[in-house]
NUTORGU-51016 format. One record per residue (C-alpha): residue in one letter; x negated, y, z negated. Coordinates in steps of 0.2 Angstrom, whole numbers, plus 5000, padded with zeros to 4 digits. Layout:
aXYZ/...
//
This chain:
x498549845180/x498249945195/x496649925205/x495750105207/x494750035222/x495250065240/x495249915256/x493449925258/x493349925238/x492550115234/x493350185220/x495250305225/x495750345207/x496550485217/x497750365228/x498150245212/x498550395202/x499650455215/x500450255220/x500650255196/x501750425199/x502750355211/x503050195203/x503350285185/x504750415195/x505650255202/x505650175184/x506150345176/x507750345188/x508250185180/x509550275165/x508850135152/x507050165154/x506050255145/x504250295148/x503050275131/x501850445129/x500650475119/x500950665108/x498950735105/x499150865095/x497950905080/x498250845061/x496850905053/x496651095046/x498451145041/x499050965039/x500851005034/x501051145049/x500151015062/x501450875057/x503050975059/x502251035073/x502050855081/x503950785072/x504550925084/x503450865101/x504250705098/x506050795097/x505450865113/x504950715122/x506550615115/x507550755124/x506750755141/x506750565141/x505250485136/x504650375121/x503650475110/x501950375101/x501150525087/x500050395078/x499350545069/x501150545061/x501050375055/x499150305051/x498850445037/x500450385030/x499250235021/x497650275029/x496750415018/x496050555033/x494650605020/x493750435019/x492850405036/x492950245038/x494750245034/x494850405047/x493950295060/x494950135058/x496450275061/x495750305077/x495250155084/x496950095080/x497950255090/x496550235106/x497350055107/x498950105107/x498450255117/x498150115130/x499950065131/x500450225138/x500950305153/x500550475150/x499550605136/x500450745131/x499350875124/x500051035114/x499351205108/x497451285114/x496551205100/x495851025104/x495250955088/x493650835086/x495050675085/x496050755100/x494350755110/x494150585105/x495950525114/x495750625129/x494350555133/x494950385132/x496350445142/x495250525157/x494350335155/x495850245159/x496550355173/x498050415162/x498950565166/x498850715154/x500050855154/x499850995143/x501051115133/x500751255123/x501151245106/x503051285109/x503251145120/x503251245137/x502051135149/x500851235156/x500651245174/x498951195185/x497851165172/
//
């Protein structure tokens, strides 16, 4: 792991975060690697919609190069989203994998309660986060 903290050991995040780009750019021009991301996108609300929705952000990320990670397409697969502690141990489990990550990838205008939970985590542990709109298009400067 990268150390955030400059020679006289204050913390840079902004000189690591720069020094982790670099580094990931060198590793992207390798043809047989492929960076792991995490797709945050919500699952909740229209539960069918959201996970066609998140099938085709992995499509997306497949196609520009990356490894995709959408727990939120696996964990309800045997974990039931209505019972809490099930919901929770969901959670805890895609936050450790969220760890193993290079990069977040965030889709659409609507951050659900989980979705705030991940990027949190994220901004926690220096990760870059790009977001898309709900078509895929990143969005600039934001």
């Amino acid at each position: 792991m990268m150390d955030l903290r400059n020679s006289e050991y204050y913390p840079d995040p902004t000189a690591a975060e720069a020094l982790a780009k670099v580094a990931r750019e060198e590793r992207a021009k390798a043809k047989q690697y492929r960076p792991l991301i995490y797709i945050c996108s919500p699952y909740s609300g229209e539960v069918e919609y959201n996970l066609s929705r998140a099938r085709g952000y992995c499509r997306l990320a497949v196609g520009k190069g990356y490894i995709p990670l959408a727990p939120h397409l696996l964990f309800p697969q045997f974990l039931d989203d209505d019972d809490r502690q099930q919901r929770e141990l969901g959670l805890f489990f895609a936050l450790v994998l969220l760890g193993k990550c290079e990069e977040v990838w965030v889709f659409g205008s609507r951050i659900s309660e989980g979705m705030a939970r991940e990027l949190d985590a994220a901004n926690k542990r220096c990760l870059p986060i790009r977001r898309f709109t709900d078509k895929g298009e990143e969005e600039q400067g934001v």
